[in-house]
N, C-alpha and C positions, 0 to 999 in steps of 0.2 A: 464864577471863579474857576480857574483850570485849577483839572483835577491835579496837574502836575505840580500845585504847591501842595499840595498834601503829602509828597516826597519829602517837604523839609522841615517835617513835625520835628523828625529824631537830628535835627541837625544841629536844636539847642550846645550843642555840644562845641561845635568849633566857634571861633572867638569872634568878636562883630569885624574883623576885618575879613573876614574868610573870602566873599565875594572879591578881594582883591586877588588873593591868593590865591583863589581856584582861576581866575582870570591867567593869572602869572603862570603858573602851570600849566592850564589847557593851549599856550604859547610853544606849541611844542616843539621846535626845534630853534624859529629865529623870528622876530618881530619885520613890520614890513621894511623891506628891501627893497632897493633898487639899484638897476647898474648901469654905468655908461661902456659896454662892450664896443670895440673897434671892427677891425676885419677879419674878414670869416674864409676859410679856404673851402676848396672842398674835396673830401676824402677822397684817395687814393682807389680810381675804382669803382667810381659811381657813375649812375649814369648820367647825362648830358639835363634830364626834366628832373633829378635829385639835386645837380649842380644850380640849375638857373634860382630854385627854390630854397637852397642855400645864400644864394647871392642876395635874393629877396628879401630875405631872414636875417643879414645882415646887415641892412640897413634899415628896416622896420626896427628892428631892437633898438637900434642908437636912439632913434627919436621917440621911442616909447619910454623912456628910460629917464626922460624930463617930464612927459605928459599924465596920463594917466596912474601911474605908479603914487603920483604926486598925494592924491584921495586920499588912500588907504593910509598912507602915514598922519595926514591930519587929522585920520579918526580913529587910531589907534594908539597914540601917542602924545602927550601933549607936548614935545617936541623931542625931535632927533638932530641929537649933537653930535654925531659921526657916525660914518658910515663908509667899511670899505672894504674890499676882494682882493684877497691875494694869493697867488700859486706859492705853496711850497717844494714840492718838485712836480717835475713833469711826465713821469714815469716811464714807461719803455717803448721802444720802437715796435711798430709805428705810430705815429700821433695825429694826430685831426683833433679840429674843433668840434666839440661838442653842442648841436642846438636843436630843438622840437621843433619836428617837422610836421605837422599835425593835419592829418587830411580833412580839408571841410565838408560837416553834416555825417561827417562819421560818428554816431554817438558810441559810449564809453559804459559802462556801467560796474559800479562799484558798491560795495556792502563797507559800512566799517563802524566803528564807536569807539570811547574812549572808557578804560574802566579806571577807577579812582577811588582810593581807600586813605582815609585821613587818620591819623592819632593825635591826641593834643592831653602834653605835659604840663603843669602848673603845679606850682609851689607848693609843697604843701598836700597835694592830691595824686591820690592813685593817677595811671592814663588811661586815657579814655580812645578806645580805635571804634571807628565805623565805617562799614563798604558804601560807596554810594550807586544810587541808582545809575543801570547799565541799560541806555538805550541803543539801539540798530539802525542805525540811515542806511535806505539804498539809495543811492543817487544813478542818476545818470546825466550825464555830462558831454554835450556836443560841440566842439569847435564850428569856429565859421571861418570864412578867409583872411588871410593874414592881411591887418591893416596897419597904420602908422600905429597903431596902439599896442600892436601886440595878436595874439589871437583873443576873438572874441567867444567868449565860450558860455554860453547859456547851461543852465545845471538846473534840474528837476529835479524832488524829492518823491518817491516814486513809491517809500514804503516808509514809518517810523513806526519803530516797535520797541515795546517796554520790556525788557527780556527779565531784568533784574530790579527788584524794589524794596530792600531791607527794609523791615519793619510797616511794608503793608501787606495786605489781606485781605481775602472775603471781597465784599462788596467795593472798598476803596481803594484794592487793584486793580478790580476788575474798570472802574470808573477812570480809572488814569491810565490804563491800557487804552480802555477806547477814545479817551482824550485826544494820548499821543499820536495813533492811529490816524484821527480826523487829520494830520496836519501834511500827510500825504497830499500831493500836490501843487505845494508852495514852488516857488522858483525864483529866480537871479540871473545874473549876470554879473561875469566880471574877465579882468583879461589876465592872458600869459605870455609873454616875449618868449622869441625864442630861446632865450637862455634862462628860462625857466622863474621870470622874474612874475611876481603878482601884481593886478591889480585890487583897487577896493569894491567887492563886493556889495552889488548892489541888489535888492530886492524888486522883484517886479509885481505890480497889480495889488492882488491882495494878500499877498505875500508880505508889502511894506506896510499895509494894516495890520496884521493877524502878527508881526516880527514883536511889538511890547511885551502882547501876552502870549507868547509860547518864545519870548527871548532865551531861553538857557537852550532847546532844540535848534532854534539857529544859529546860536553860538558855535552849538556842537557839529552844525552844519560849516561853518564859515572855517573850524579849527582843521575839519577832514578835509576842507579844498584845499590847504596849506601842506598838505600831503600828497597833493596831485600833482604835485612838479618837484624836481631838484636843482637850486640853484646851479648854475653851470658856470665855470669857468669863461674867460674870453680866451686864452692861450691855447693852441693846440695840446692836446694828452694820449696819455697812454695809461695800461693798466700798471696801477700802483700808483700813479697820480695821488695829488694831496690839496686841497685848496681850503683855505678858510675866510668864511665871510665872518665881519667884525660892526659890531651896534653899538650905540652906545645912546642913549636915550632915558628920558626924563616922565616918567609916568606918575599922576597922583602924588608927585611930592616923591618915589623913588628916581636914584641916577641907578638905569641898568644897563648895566656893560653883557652882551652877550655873544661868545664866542663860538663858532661853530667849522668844526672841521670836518670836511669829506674827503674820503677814500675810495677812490676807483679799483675795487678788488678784481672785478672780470670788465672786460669788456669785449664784446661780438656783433660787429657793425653796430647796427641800431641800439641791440642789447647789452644792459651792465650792469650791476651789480653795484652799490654804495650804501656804503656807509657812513653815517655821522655819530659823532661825537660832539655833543653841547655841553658848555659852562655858563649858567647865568648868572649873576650875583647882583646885588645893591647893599651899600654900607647901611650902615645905622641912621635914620632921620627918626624926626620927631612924628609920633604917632597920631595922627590926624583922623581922629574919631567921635563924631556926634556926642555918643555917651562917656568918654573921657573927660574928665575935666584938665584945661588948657595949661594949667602947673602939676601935672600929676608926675612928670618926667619921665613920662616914657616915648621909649622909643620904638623902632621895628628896623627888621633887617634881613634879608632873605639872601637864601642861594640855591642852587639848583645845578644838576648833571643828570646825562639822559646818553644815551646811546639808543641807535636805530639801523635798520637795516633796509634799504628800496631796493625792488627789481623792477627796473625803469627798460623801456621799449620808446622810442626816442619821436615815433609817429602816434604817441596815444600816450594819457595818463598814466601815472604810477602803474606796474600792474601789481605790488602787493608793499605792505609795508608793516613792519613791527618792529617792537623796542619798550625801555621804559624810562619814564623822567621822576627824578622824585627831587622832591622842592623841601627846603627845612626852613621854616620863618621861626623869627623870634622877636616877640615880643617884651622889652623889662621895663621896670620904673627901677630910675635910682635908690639908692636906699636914705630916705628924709627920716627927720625928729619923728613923725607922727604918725613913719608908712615903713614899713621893713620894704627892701627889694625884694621885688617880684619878679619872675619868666613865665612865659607862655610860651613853650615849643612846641607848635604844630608840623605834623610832618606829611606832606601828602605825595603820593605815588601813582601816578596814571602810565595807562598803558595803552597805547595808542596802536588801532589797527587800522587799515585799509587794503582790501582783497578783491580780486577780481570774481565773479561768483561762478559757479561747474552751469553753463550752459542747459 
């Protein structure tokens, strides 16, 4: 048995849907995307082998944008009912399109993890808060040559380390440190368009054996490559630039509408500066839980806002990234003859990092 369920002795505490929740959450800025980008210029100023790899870059995008993108939505989603990019301004002169240029076989190397702290209100009951376990992926991460698909980019996990374990100790930290430890060496693949769009990650070798049982570390793995790019506009920009990509998708019985807006604060050739601002929400459905009984009337209902910050380098992954999302689910029964209404609001707040490490 991995020693890493013994992490979720003390997690009694949040409600049986939580594994949705923490799912919903650890989404941290936009569920998968993809874009149909047109034509690409090339900045004012560049050289002649920057331009052709521009040119390249714009027509690899268009057809990656049908192809491979395709995956990850059918396995992350049980369907996507829209989906779409739009510039609100274009900010200031001068403007160029923005897209990753990515050197192949140059590997990348990145430290980061996601910290997450839950409380959960019920009727009736004090709240109840707990920190959860705070693991460290390093990764490293090498692109290959740009193909119809995108870049193809291989990702190794190169260190996991248990940094934080509330409520263990002694000997069953020590056991679940070395657990997570073993799982150094796992890897994948999956792609990037040049306008920063993903594909679905896939598992290589014994990495797609060992993904069941050590599933929440590759999760944790899968959520930090979703941090390794910023969706990019198709339109030429400048700094102060504004763009919003828009979802709207059907998961588990939730419809989640989720909106996300970037801000181009600096921008210097390659390098820029963005911000996002995200809104998720889904209305009220019926609560579809094993141990519920199916006239209980309840329902569930979530929302979510995160603000973030990327320093992006437009030839290599994020070079650092930080912010936080916090998510408020609610779950009630109506109020019947034989049951008073009920709520269960759980509240959980992650914080999501990705850093390049001091050499």
């Amino acid at each position: 048995m991995l020693a890493l369920a013994a992490l979720k002795t003390k997690r009694a505490l949040l409600i049986g849907g939580a594994a949705l929740l923490c799912l919903l959450c650890l989404r941290v800025l936009w569920p998968a995307t993809s874009g149909d980008p047109k034509g690409v210029a090339a900045a004012d100023g560049a050289s002649s082998e920057l331009d052709a790899r521009k040119s390249e870059a714009t027509i690899l995008d268009s057809s990656a944008s049908d192809g491979a993108l395709q995956g990850r939505e059918a396995g992350d989603a049980d369907r996507v009912d829209r989906r779409s990019s739009r510039l609100i301004e274009s900010g200031a002169q001068p403007r160029a399109p923005l897209r990753y240029l990515f050197t192949a076989d140059q590997p990348s190397v990145r430290v980061g993890g996601i910290r997450m702290s839950a409380s959960v209100e019920t009727t009736g009951k004090p709240p109840q808060q707990q920190d959860q376990p705070f693991v460290q992926l390093t990764l490293k991460l090498t692109p290959g040559a740009l193909t119809n698909r995108g870049y193809p980019v291989l990702v190794r996990l190169e260190k996991a380390a248990l940094l934080e374990a509330p409520g263990l100790k002694g000997s069953a930290l020590t056991a679940a440190q070395a657990r997570i430890a073993t799982l150094a060496g796992l890897g994948g693949k999956f792609d990037i368009t040049p306008r920063g769009q993903l594909g679905h990650f896939e598992p290589a070798g014994e990495s797609a054996t060992i993904a069941r049982e050590a599933a929440e570390v590759l999760q944790l793995l899968q959520q930090l490559l979703e941090l390794s790019v910023v969706p990019l506009p198709e339109e030429p920009v400048g700094a102060g630039a504004r763009w919003e990509e828009l979802s709207i998708a059907t998961e588990r019985g939730l419809r989640i509408t989720t909106t996300t807006v970037f801000t181009l604060k600096e921008l210097h050739g390659d390098q820029a500066v963005v911000l996002a601002d995200m809104k998720r929400s889904a209305p009220r459905v019926p609560y579809d839980e094993p141990r519920v009984q199916p006239d209980s009337g309840m329902g569930i209902e979530f929302e979510a806002t995160g603000s973030f910050t990327f320093e992006v380098k437009l030839d290599r992954p994020t070079v650092k990234v930080s912010g936080e999302n916090t998510t408020i689910a609610r779950i009630e029964s109506v109020d019947q003859a034989s049951r008073p209404a009920r709520r269960i609001t759980q509240t959980m707040k992650t914080r999501p990092s990705l850093d390049t490490p001091t050499p």
